[in-house]
N, C-alpha and C positions, 0 to 999 in steps of 0.2 A: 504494500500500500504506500502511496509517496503521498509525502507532505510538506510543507516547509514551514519551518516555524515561526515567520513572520503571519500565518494561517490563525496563528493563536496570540498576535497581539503580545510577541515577546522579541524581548530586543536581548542578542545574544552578551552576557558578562565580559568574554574577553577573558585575558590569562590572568592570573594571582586575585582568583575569587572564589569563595566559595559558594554554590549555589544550595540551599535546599529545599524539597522536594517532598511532596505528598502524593501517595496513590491510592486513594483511599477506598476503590474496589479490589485492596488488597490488604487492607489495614498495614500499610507501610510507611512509614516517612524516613529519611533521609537525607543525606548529604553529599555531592559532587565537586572534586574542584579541579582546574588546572594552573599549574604553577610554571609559568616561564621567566620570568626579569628578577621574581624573588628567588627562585632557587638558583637560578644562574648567577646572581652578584655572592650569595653564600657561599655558594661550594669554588667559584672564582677566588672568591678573599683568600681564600683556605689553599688551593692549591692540592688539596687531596690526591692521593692516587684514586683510579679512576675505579675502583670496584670500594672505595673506601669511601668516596663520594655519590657512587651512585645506591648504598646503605643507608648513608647518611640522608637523600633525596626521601626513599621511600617512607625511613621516618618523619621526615617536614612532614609530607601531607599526608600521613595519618594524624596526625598530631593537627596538624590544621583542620583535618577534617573533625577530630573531637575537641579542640580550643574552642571553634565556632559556637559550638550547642552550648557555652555557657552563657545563663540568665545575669551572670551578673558582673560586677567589673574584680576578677579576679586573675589568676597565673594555671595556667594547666601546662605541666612539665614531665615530658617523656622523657625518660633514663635507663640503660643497659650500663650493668656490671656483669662481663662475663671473662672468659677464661679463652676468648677465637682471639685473632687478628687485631680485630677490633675493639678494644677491649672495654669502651663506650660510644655511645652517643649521649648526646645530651642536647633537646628541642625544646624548645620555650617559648609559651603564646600567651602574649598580654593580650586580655581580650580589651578592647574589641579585636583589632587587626593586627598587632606588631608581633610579629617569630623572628625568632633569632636560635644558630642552631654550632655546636663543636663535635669534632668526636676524636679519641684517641686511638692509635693502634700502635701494633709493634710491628717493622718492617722486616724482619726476619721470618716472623710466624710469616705474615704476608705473603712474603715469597717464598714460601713453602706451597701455601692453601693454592696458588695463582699460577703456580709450574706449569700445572695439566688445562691449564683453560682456566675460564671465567670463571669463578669460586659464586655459589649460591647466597645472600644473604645468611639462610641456614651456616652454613658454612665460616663466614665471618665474622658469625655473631660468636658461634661455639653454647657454651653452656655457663650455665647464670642464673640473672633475672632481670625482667624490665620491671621498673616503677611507672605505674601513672600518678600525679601527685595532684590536687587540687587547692589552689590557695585563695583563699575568700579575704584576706588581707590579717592584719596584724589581730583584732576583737575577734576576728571567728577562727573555730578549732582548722587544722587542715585534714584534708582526706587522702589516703593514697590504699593505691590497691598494686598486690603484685600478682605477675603471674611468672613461673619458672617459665625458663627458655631452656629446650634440651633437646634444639635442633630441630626446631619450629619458626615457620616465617612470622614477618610482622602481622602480615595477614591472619594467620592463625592465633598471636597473643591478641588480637584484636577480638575474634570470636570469642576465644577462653575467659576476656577481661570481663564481657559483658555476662557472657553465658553463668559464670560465677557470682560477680560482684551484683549487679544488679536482674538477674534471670529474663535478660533481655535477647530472643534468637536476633544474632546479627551475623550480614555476611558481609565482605570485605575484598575489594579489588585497590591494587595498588601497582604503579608500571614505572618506571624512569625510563626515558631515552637521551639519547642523544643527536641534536641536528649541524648535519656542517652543510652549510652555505657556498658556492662558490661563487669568488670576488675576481674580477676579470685584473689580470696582473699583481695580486696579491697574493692570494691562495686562498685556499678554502676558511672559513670563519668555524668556530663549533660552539656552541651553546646546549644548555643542558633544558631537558620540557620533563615533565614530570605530574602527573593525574591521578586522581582518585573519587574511589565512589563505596560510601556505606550503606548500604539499609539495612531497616532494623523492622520486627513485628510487631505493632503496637495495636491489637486487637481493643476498643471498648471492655467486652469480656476475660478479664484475668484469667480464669481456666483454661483459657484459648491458647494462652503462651507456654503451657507445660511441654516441658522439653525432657528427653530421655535422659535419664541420669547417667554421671561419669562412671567411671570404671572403680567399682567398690574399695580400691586399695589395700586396704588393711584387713577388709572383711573377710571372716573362715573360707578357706575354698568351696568353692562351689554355693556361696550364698547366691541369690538370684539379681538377678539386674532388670530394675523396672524398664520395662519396655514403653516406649510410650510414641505412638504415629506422630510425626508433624501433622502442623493443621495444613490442608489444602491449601491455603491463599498462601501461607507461609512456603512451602514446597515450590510454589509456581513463581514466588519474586525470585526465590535464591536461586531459582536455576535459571532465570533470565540474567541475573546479576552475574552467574559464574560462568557466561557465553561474553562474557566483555573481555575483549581481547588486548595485550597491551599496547598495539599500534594504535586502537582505539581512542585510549588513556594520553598518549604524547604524541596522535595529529595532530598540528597546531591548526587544518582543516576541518576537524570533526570538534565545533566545538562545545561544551558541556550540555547546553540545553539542547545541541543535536542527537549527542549519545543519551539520556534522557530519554525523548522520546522515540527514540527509535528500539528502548526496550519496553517502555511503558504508555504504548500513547492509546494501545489497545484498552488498556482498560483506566483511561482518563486520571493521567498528571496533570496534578499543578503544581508550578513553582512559585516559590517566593523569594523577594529581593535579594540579590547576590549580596554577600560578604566580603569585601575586598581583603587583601592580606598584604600586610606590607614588611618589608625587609631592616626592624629597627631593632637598636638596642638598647637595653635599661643602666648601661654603664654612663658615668659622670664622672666629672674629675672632683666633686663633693662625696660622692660615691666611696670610688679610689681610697680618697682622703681617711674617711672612716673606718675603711679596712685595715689600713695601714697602721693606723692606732692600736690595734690590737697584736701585731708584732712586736718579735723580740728585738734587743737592740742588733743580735749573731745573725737575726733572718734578715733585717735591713741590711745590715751589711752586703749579704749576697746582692742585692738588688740594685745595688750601684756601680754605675757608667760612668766615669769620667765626672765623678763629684756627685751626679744626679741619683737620685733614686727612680728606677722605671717600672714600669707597671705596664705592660701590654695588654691586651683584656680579649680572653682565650675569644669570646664568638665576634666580635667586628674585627679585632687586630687592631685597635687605637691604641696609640701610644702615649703614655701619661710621664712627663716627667716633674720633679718633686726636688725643690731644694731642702734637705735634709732635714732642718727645722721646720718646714710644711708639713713633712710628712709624719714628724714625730708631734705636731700641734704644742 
């Protein structure tokens, strides 16, 4: 069936937004987005290797995609501590719009995992845990949930987060690419595009959202494991969701509200106002200032250049410098 979506009185977002989405003859809503100029100036600042950068990518927009959904002006902060390559990330979304993203690895392991071909996220990550962490500001409690990682995609701590923490069935698509351009007597340009899409089952009827339980762990062998059908409407989003392909995800031609409706127009999408996302950081040189207070006089020490005290700041790379007595106030 062809359509075009100016058919429905919508004007396409464009890249570094987040779109979400209702399907409500599916009891679904959800979220979409594409990241090109934000994730390109991050993982550019950084310089990463290129399987360490495109980790780091698919974290951004998961992370974008659930920074979005918060109601209120707080910090939702995705973190890995694991024992792969990589041996963090670390993504951070000021709501409304600001992310800001680092990640560490060891280049040794690296070129180990990277010998045989492209190494998996799986792969990179190794074994651990990601934190989700939610911070509602200084008067309210914070929340974090974890889920082990033990050679599982983003994708999948993304299901396990929900499925556990708040007994939400979600399904999870996340793609990085990369595009090089060619420049007539220059050479080729590259830039990095990067997509994603959540839905989630959000029945009226709570009974509707029972989901088959995990795998009994600790229970006597042979205890039984409740079996329990998905619901139909649930069954029929997540396999439309898991036919999204990752070209999909990072054509800068195909874009959001096209992919969209072109899984769900059958059974009546609506979208509402895109979310922009923008590429900023919560570092200051008052910021700085007040960390540094809390050092020792042997850790200043290390941190001085040619008289100055510097302070580089791991996710933009500013550079702060500190005549001695600033930094000690």
């Amino acid at each position: 069936m062809a359509f075009n979506i100016e058919d429905y009185g919508v004007s396409p977002a464009g890249q570094d937004a987040v779109r979400p989405f209702a399907v409500e003859g599916l009891d679904v809503r959800g979220r979409a987005v594409s990241l090109g100029p934000v994730v390109e100036k991050i993982l550019e600042r950084h310089n990463y290797p290129e399987p360490v950068s495109r980790v780091l990518a698919e974290a951004i927009v998961l992370t974008c995609l659930l920074g979005t959904s918060l109601k209120f002006d707080g910090r939702f902060t995705l973190q890995t501590q694991t024992d792969g390559p990589v041996s963090m990330l670390v993504v951070d979304f000021t709501s409304p719009d600001a992310v800001r993203a680092c990640a560490s690895f060891d280049a040794e392991k690296l070129a180990q995992v990277t010998k045989n071909g492209p190494p998996s996220a799986e792969q990179l990550l190794g074994r651990g845990h990601l934190a989700m962490t939610i911070d509602q500001g200084r008067h309210m409690q914070r929340y974090q949930g974890l889920v082990e990682l033990d050679g599982i995609s983003l994708e999948e701590v993304a299901r396990r987060y929900f499925a556990r923490s708040e007994q939400i069935p979600t399904e999870v698509r996340l793609a990085v690419g990369e595009l090089f351009t060619r420049n007539e007597g220059e050479g080729p340009s590259h830039n990095w595009i990067a997509g994603g899409v959540i839905a989630q089952f959000l029945p009226e009827a709570p009974e509707r959202m029972r989901q088959a339980d995990f795998a009994p762990g600790d229970a006597p062998e042979g205890a039984a494991v409740h079996d329990i059908d998905d619901d139909d409407a649930w069954v029929e989003a997540k396999a439309l969701v898991e036919t999204v392909k990752d070209v999909e995800l990072t054509d800068p031609e195909v874009t959001v509200e096209r992919l969209l409706f072109r899984l769900f127009h059958e059974r009546g999408i609506r979208l509402f106002e895109p979310q922009p996302i923008v590429d900023r950081c919560r570092c200051s040189r008052e910021k700085v200032v007040g960390i540094l207070k809390s050092f020792s006089a042997e850790e200043m020490a290390d941190m001085k250049e040619d008289g100055k005290v510097v302070v580089t700041c791991e996710f933009c790379s500013t550079r702060y410098e500190f005549d001695p007595e600033e930094a000690t106030g």
